[in-house]
N, C-alpha and C positions, 0 to 999 in steps of 0.2 A: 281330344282336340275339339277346338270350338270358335270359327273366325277365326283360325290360325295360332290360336293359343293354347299351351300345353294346360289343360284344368286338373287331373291327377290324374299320378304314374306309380304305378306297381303292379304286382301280380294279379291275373285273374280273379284271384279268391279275393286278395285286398281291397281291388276295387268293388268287388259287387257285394262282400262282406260289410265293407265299412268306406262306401263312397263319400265324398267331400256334398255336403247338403248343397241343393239346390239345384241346377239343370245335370249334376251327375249324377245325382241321387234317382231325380226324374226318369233318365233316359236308360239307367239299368233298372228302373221298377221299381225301385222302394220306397216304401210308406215312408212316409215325414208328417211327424206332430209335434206341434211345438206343446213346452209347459216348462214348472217352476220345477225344479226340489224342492218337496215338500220335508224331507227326513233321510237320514240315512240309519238303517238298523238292519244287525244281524248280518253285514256284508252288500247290503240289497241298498238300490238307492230308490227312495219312492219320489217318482214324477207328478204334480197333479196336471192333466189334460182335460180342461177342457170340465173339470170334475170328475172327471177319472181318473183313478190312483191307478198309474201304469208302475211295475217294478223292474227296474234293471240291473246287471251286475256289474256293469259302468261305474266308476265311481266320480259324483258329483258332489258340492256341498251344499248344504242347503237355502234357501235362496235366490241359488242359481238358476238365470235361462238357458235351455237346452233347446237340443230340435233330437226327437227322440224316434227309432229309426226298426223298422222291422223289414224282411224280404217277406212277399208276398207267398213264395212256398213254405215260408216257418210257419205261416198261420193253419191253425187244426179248423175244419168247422164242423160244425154238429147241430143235431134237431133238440138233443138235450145238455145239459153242463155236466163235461166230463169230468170223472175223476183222474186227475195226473199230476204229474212234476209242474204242471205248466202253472205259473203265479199270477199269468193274467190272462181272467176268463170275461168276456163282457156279452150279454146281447145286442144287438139288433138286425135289420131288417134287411131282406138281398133289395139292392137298389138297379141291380144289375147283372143278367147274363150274359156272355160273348164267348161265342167254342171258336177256338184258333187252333185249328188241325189236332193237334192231341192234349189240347190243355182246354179247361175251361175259366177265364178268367170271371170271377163274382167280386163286386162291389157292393161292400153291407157297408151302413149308417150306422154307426154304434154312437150315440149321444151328440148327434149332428155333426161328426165325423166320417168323410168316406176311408173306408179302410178295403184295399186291393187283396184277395187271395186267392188261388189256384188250385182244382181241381182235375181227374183227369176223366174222360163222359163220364166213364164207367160209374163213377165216386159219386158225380152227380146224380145220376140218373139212380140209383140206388137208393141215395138219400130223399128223391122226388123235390129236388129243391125246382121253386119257381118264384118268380119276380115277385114282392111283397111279404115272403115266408118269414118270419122269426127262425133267427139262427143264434147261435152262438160260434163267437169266433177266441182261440185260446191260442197264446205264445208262449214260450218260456222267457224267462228272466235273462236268460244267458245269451235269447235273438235279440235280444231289444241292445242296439246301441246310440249310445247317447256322442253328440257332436255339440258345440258351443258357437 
């Protein structure tokens, strides 16, 4: 609800899984990027963002504008690029620390992108991250949902 208006209804998971872009997207936390389809192959749809080839298993045609969408706890982050399932890996830079009782939320710059992702102290403080570090942040193909 929003000024009295129903904006989306469905289950818990629905809505924070795959929120309707824009102030619903915002208000449960999730990353929103826009960009093109650039291809679809192999089942995968490639997005360009921004110059980055983000992949999802969304299916879009190509051509298409999208608003391309990940939850902030999908994101992995790391000091080095990990090996995994996960199809998109990028650098950059922590823009931002903030510890909210048991979570720590990080904002990295990946290609003048902010991109939101959660950690818990523990994770943090492990990794020794601090404000300007080089990070790597990685999702799978299968978090990233695409919206029109």
């Amino acid at each position: 609800m929003r000024g009295g208006n129903l904006l989306q209804y469905g289950t818990v998971e629905e809505v924070f899984s795959k929120p309707i872009p824009g102030f619903v997207a915002e208000f449960v936390g999730v990353n929103v990027l826009e960009g093109t389809v650039v291809e679809v192959k192999n089942g995968l749809t490639v997005i360009d963002v921004r110059g980055l080839k983000v992949h999802s298993m969304d299916q879009a045609m190509p051509g298409e504008k999208v608003r391309v969408m990940v939850r902030p706890e999908n994101i992995i982050i790391s000091r080095i690029p990990l090996e995994s399932s996960a199809r998109n890996t990028f650098r950059g830079k922590i823009e931002c620390i903030e510890r909210c009782g048991h979570l720590v939320w990080l904002t990295i710059d990946v290609n003048g992108l902010s991109l939101r992702g959660l950690l818990t102290p523990n994770s943090c403080e492990a990794l020794g991250l601090r404000v300007g570090d080089n990070v790597y942040v990685s999702f799978k193909a299968a978090n990233m949902r695409l919206a029109r």
